[in-house]
Biopython code that builds the backbone (N, CA, C, O; Angstrom):
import numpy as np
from Bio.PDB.StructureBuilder import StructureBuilder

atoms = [
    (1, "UNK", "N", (0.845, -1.166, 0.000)),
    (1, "UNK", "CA", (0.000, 0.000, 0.000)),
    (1, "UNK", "C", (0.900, 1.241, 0.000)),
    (1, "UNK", "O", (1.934, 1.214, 0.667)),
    (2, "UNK", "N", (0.548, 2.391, -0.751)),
    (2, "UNK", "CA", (1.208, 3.407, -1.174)),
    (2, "UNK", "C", (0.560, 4.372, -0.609)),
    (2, "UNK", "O", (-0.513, 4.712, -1.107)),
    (3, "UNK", "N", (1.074, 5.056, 0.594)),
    (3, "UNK", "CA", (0.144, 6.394, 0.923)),
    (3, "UNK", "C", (0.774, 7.506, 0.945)),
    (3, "UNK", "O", (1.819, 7.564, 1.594)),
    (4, "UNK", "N", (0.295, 8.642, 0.249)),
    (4, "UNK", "CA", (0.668, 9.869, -0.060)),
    (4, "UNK", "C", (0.753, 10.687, 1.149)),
    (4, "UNK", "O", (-0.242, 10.624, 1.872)),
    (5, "UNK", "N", (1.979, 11.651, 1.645)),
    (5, "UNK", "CA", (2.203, 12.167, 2.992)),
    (5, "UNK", "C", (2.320, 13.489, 2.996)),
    (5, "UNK", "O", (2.247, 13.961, 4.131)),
    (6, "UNK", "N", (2.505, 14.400, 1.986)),
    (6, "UNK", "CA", (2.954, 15.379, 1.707)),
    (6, "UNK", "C", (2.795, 16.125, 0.079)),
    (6, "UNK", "O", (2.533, 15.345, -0.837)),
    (7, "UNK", "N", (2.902, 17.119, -0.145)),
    (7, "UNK", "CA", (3.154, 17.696, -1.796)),
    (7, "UNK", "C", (4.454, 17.972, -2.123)),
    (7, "UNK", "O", (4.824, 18.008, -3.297)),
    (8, "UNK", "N", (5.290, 18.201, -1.053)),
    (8, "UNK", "CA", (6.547, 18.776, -1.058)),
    (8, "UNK", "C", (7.145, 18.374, 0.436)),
    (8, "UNK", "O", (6.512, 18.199, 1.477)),
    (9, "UNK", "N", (8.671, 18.279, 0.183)),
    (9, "UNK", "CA", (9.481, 18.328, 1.299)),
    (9, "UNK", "C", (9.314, 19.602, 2.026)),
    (9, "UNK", "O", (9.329, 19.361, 3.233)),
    (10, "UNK", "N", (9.143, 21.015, 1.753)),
    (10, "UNK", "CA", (8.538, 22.233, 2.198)),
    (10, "UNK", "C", (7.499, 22.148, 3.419)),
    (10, "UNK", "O", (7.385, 22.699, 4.514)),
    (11, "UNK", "N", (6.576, 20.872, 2.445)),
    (11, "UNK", "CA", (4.765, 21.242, 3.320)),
    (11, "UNK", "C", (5.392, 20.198, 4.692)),
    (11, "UNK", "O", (4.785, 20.231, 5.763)),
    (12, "UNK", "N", (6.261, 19.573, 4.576)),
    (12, "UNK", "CA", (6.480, 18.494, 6.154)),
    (12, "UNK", "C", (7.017, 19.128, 7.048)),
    (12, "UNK", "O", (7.189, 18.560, 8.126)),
    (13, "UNK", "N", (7.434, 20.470, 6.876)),
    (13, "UNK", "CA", (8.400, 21.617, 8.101)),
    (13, "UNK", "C", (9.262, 20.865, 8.498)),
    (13, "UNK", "O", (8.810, 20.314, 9.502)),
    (14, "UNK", "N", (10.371, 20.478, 8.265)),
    (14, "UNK", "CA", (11.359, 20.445, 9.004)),
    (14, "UNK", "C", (12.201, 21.654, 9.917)),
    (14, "UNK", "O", (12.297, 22.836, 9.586)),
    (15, "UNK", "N", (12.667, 21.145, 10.914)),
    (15, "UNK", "CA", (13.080, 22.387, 11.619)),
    (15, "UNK", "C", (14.745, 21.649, 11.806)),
    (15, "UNK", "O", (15.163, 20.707, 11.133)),
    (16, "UNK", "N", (15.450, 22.320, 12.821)),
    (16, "UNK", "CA", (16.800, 22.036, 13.602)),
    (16, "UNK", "C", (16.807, 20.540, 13.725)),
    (16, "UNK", "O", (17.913, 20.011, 13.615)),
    (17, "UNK", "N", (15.710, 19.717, 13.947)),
    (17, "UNK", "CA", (15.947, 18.425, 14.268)),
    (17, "UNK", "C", (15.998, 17.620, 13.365)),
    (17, "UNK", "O", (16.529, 16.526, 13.553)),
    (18, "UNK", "N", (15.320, 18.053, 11.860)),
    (18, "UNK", "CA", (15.272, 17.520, 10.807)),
    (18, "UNK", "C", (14.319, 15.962, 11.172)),
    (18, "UNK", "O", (14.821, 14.971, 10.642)),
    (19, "UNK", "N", (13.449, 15.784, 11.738)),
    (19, "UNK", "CA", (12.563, 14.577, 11.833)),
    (19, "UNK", "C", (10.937, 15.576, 12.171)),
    (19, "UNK", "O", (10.876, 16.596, 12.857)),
    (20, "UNK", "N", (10.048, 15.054, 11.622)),
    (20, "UNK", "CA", (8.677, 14.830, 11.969)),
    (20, "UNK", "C", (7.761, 14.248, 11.745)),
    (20, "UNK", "O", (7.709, 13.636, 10.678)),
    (21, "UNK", "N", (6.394, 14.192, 12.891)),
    (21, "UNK", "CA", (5.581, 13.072, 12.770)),
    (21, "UNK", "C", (4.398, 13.237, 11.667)),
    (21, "UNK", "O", (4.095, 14.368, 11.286)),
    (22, "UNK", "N", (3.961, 12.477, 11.334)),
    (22, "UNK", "CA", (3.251, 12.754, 9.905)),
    (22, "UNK", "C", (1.892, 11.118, 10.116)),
    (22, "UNK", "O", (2.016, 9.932, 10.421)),
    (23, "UNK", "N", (0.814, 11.969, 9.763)),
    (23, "UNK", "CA", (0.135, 10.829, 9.525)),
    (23, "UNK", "C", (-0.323, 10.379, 8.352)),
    (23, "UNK", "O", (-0.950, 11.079, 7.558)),
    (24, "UNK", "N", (0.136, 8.503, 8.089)),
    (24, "UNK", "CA", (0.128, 8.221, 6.860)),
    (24, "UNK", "C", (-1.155, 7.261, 7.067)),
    (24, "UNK", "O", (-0.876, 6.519, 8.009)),
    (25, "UNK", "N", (-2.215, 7.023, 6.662)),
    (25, "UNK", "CA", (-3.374, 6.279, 6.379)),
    (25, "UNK", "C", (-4.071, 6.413, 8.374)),
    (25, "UNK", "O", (-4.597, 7.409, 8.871)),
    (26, "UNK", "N", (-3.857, 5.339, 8.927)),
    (26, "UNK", "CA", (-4.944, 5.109, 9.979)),
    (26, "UNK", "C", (-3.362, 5.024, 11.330)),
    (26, "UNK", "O", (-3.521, 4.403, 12.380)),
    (27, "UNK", "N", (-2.082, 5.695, 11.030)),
    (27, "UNK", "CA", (-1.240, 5.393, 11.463)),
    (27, "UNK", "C", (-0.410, 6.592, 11.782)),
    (27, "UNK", "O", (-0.397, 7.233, 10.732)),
    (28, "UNK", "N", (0.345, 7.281, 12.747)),
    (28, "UNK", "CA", (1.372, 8.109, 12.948)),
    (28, "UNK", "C", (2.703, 7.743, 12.686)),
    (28, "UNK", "O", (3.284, 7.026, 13.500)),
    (29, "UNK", "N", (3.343, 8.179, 11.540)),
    (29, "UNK", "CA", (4.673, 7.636, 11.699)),
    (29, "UNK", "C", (5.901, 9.465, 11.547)),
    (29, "UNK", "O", (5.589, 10.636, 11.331)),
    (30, "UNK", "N", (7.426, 8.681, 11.834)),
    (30, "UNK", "CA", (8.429, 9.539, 11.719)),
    (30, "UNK", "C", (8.793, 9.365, 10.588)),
    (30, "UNK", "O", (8.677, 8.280, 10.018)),
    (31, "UNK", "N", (9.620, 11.069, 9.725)),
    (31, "UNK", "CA", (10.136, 11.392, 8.604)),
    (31, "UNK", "C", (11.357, 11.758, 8.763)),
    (31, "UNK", "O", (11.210, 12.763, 9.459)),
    (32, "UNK", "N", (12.591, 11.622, 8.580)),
    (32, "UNK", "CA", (13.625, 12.250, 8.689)),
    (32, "UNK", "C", (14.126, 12.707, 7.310)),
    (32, "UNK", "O", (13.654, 12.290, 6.253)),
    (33, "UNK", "N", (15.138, 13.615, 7.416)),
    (33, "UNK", "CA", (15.284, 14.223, 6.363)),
    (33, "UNK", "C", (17.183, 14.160, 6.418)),
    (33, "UNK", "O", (17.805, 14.979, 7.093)),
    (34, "UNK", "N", (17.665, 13.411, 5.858)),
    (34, "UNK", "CA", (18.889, 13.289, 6.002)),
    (34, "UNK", "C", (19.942, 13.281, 4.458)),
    (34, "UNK", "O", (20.165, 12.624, 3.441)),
    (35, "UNK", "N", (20.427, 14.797, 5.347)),
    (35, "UNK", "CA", (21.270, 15.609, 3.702)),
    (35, "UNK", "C", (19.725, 15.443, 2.644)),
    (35, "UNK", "O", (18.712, 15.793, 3.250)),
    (36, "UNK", "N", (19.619, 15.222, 1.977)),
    (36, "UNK", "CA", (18.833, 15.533, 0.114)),
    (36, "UNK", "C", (17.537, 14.417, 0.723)),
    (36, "UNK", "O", (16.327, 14.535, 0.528)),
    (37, "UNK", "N", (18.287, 13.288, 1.536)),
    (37, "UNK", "CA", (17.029, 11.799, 1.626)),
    (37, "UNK", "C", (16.203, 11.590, 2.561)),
    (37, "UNK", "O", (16.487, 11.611, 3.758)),
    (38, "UNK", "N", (14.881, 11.325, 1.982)),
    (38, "UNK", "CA", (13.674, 11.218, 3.368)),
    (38, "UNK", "C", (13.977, 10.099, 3.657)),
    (38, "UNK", "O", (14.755, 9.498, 2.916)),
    (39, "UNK", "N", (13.337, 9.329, 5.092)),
    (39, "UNK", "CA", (13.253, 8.274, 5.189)),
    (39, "UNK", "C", (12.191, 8.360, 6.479)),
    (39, "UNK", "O", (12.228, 9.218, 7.361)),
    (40, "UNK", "N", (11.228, 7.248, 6.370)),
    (40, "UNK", "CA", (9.966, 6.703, 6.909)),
    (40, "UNK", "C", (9.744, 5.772, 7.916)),
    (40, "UNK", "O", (9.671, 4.601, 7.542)),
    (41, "UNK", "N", (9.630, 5.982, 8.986)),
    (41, "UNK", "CA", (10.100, 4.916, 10.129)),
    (41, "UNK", "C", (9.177, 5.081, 11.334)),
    (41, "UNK", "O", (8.771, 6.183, 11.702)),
    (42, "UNK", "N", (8.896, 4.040, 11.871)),
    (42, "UNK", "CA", (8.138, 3.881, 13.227)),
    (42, "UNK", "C", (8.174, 5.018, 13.806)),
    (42, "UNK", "O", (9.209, 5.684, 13.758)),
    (43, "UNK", "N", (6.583, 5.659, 14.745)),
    (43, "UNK", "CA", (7.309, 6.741, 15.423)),
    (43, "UNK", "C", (7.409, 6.545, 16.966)),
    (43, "UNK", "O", (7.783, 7.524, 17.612)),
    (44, "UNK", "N", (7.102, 5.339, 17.661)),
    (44, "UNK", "CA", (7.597, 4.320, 18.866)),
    (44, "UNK", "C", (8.641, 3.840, 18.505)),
    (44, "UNK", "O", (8.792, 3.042, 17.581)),
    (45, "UNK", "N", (9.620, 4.378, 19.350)),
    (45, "UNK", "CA", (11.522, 3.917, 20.203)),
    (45, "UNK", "C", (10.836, 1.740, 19.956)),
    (45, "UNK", "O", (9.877, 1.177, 20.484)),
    (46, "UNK", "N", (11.715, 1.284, 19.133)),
    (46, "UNK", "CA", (11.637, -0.113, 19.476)),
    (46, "UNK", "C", (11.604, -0.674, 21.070)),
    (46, "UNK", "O", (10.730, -1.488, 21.367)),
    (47, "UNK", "N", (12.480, -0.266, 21.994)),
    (47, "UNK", "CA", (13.374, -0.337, 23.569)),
    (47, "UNK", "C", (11.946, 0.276, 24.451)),
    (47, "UNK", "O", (11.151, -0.629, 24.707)),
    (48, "UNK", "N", (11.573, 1.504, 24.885)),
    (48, "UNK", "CA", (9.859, 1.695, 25.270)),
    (48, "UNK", "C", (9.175, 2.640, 24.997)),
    (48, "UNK", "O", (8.792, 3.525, 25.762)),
    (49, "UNK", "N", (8.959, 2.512, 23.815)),
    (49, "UNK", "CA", (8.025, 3.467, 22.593)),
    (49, "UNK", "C", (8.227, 4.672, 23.336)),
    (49, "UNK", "O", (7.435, 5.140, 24.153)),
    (50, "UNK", "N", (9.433, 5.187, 22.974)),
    (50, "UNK", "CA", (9.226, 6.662, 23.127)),
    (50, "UNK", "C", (8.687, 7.413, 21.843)),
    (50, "UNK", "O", (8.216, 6.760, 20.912)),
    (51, "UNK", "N", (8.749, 8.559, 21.812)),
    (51, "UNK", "CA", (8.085, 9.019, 20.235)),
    (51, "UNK", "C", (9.221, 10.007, 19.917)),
    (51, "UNK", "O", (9.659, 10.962, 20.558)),
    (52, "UNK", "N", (9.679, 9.296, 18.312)),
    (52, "UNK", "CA", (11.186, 9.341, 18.072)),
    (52, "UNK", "C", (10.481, 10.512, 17.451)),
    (52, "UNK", "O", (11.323, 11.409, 17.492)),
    (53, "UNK", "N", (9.517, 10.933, 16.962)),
    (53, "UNK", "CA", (9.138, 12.176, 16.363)),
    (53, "UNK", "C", (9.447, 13.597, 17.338)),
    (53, "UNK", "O", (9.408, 14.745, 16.897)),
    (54, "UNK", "N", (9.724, 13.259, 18.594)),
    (54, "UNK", "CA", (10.119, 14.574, 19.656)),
    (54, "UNK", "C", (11.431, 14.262, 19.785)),
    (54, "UNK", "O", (12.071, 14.770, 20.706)),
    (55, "UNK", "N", (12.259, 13.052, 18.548)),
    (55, "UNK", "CA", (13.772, 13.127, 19.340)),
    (55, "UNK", "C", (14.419, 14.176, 18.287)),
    (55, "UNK", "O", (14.071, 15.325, 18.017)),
    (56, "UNK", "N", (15.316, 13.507, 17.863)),
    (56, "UNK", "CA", (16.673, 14.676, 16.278)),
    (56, "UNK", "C", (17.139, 13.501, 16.189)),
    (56, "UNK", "O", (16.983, 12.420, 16.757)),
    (57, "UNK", "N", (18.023, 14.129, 14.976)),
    (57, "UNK", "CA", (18.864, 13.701, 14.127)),
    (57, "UNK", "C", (20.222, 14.037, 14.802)),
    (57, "UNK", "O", (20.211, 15.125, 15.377)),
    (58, "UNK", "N", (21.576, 13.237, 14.869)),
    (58, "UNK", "CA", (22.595, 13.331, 15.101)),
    (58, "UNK", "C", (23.446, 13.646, 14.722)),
    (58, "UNK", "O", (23.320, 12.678, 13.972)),
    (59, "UNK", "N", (24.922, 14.374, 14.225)),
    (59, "UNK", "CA", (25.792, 14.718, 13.047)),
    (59, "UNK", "C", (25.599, 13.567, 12.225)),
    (59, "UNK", "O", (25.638, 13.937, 11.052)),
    (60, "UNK", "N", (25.368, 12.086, 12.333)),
    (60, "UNK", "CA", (26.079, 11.248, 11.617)),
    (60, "UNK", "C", (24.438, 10.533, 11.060)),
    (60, "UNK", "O", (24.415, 9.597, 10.261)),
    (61, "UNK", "N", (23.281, 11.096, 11.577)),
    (61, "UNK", "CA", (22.251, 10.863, 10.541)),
    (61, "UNK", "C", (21.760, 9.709, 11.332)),
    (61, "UNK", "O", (21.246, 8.668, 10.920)),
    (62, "UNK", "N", (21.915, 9.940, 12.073)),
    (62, "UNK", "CA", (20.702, 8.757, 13.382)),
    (62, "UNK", "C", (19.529, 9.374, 14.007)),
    (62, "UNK", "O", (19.595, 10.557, 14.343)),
    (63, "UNK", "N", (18.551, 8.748, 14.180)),
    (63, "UNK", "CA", (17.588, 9.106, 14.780)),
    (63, "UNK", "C", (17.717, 8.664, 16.571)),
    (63, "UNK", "O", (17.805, 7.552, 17.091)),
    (64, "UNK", "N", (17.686, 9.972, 17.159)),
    (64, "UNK", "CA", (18.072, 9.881, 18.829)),
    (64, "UNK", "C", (16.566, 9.801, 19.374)),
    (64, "UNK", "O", (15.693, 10.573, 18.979)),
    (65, "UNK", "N", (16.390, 8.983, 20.141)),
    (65, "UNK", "CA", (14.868, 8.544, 21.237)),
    (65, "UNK", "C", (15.227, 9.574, 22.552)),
    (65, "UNK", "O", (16.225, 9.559, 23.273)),
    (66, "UNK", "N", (14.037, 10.471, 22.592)),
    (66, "UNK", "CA", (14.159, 11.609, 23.744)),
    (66, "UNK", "C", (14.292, 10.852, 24.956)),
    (66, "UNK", "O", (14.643, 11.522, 25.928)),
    (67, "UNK", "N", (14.089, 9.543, 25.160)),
    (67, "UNK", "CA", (13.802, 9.152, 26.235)),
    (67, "UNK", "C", (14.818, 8.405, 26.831)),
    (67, "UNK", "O", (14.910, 8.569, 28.047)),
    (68, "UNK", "N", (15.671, 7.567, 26.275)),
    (68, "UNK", "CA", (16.691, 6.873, 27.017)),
    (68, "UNK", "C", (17.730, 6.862, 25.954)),
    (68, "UNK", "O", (18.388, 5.831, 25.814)),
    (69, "UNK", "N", (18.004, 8.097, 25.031)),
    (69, "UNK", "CA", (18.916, 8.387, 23.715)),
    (69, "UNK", "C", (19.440, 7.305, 23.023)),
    (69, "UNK", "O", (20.657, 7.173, 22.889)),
    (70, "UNK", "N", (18.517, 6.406, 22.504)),
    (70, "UNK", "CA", (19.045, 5.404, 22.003)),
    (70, "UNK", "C", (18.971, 5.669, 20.610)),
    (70, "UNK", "O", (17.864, 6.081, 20.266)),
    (71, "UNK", "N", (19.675, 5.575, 19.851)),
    (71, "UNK", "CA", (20.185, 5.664, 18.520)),
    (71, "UNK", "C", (19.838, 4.395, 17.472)),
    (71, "UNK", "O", (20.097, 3.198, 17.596)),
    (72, "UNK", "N", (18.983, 5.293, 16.127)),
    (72, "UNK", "CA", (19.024, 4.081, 15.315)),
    (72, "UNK", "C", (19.627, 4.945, 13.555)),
    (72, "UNK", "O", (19.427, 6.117, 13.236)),
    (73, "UNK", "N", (20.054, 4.319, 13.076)),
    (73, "UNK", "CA", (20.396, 4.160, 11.810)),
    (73, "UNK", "C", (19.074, 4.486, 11.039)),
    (73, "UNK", "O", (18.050, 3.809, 10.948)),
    (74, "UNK", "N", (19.230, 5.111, 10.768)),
    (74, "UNK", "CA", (17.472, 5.159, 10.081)),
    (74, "UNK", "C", (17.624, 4.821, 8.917)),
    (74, "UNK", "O", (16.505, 4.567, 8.470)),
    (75, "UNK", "N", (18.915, 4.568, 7.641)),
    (75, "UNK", "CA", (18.790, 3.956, 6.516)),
    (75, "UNK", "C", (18.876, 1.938, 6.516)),
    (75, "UNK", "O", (18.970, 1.127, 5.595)),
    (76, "UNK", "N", (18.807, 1.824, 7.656)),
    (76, "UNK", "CA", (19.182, 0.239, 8.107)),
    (76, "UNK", "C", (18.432, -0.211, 8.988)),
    (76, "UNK", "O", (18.249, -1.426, 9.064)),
    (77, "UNK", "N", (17.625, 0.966, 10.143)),
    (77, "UNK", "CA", (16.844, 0.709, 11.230)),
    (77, "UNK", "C", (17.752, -0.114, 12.525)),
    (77, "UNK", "O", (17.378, -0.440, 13.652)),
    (78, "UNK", "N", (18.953, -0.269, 11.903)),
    (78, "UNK", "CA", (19.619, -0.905, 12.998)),
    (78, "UNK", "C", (19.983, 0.048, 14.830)),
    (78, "UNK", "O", (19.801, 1.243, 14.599)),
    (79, "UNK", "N", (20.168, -0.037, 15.529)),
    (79, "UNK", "CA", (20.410, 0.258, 16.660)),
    (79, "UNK", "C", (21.508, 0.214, 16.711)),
    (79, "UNK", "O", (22.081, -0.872, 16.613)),
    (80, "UNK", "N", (22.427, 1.786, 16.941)),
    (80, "UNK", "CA", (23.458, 2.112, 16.519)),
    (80, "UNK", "C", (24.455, 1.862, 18.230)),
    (80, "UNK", "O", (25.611, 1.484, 18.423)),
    (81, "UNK", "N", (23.623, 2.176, 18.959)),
    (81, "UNK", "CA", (24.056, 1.987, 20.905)),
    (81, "UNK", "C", (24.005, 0.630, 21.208)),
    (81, "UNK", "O", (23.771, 0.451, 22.403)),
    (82, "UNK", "N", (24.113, -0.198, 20.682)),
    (82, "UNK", "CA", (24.483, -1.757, 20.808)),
    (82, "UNK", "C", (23.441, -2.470, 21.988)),
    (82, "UNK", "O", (23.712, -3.068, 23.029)),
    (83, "UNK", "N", (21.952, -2.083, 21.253)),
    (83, "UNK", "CA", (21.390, -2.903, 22.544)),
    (83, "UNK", "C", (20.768, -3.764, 21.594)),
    (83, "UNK", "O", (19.912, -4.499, 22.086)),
    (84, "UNK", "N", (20.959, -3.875, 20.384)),
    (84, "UNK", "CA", (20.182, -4.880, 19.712)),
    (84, "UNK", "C", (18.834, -4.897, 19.144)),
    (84, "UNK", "O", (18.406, -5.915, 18.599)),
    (85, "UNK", "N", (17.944, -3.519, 19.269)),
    (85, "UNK", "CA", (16.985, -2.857, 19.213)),
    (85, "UNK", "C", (17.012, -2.718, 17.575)),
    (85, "UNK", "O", (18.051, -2.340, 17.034)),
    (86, "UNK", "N", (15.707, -3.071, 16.711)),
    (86, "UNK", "CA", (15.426, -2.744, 15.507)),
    (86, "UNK", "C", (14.650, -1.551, 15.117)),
    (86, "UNK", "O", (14.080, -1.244, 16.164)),
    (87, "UNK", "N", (14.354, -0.829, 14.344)),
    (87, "UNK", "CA", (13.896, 0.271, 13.912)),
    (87, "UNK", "C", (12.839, -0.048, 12.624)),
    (87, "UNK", "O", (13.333, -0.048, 11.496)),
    (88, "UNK", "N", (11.391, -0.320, 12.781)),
    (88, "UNK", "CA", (10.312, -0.323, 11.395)),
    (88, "UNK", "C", (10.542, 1.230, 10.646)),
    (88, "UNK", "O", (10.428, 2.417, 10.949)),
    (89, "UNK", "N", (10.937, 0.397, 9.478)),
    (89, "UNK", "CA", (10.912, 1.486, 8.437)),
    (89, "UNK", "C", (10.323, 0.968, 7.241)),
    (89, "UNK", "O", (10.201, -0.241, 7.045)),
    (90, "UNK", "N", (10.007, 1.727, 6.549)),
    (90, "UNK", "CA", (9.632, 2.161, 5.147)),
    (90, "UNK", "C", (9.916, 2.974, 4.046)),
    (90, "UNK", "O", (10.041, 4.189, 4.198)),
    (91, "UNK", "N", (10.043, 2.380, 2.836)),
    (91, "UNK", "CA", (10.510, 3.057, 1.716)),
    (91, "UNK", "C", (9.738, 4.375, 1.451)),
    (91, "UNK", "O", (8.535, 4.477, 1.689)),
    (92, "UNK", "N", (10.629, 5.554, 0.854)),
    (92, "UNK", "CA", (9.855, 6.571, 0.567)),
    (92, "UNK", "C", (10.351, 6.871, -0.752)),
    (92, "UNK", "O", (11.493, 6.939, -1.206)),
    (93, "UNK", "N", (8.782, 7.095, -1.441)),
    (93, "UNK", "CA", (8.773, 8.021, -2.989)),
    (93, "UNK", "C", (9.006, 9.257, -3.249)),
    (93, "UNK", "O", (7.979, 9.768, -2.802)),
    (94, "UNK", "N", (9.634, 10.114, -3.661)),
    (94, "UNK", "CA", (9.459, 11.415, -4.258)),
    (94, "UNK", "C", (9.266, 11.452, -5.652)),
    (94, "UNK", "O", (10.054, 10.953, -6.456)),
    (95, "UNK", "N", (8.342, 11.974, -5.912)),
    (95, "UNK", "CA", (8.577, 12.917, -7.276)),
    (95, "UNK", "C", (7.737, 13.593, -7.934)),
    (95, "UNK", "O", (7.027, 13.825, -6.956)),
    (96, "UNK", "N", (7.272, 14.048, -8.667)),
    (96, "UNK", "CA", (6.450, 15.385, -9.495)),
    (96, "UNK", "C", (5.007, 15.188, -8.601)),
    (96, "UNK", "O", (4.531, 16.267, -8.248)),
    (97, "UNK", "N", (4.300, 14.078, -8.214)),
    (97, "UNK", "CA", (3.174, 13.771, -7.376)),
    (97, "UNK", "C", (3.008, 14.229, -6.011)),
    (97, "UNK", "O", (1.977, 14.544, -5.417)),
    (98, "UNK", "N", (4.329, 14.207, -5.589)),
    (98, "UNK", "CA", (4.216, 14.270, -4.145)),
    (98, "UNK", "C", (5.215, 13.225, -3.312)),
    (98, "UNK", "O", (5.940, 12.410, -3.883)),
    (99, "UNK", "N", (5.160, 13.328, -2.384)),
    (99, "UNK", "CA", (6.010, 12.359, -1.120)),
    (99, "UNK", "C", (5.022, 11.011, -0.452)),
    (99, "UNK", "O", (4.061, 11.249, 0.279)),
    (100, "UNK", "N", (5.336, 9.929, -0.744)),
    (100, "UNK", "CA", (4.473, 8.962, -0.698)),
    (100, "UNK", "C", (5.795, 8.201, 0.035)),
    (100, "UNK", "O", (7.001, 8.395, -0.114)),
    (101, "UNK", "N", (4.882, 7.034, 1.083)),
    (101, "UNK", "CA", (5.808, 5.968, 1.935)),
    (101, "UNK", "C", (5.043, 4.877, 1.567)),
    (101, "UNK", "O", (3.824, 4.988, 1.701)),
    (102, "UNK", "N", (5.557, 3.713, 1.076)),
    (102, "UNK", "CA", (5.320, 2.587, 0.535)),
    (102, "UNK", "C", (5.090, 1.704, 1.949)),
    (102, "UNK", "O", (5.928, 1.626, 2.847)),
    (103, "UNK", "N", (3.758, 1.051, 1.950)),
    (103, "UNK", "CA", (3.943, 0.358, 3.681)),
    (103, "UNK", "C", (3.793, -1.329, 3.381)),
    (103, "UNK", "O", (2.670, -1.599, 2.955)),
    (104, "UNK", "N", (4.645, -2.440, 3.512)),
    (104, "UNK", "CA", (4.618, -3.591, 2.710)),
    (104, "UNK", "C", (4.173, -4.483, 3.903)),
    (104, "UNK", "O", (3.987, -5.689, 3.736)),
]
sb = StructureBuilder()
sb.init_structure("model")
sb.init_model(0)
sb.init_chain("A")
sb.init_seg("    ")
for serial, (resi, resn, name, xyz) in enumerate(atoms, 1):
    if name == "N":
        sb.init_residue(resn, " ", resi, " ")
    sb.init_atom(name, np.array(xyz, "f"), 0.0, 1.0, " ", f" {name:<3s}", serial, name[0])
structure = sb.get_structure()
């Protein structure tokens, strides 16, 4: 299923943290915006659902959990702080249509 999130990288506001929460069909998820690339990901911390949509982005393009700063990779979803913690993500579309996240 293909759901449309946006018209533009513009209409999603990114600010200083470069992540926000966005609702795609019957669901809240996180957007990050890292250098030129979106990417689409759970917006519950895998470790205890914090809401990675109130965390940031790191110099090195991780998504930080406000709550116990746990770090994930957001192009891999991997858990970058070695607790073994996975990250749900999803592919994202751009182009002349709009910003769409593919949910499989």
């Amino acid at each position: 299923m293909t759901i449309k999130i946006a018209e533009s990288v513009a209409e999603l506001g990114f600010d200083q943290r470069r992540v926000v929460r966005v609702r795609a069909g019957d669901k809240y998820i996180s957007v990050a915006l890292v250098g030129e690339q979106l990417f689409a990901f759970a917006d519950k911390c895998p470790h205890a659902g914090g809401c990675l949509s109130a965390g940031w982005m790191d110099s090195l393009g991780n998504i930080v959990c406000p709550v116990h700063r746990y770090k994930f990779d957001v192009s891999n979803g991997r858990n970058t702080t070695g607790e073994g913690y996975h990250l749900k993500r999803w592919p994202v579309l751009e182009n002349e249509d709009g910003i769409f996240v593919i949910f499989n």
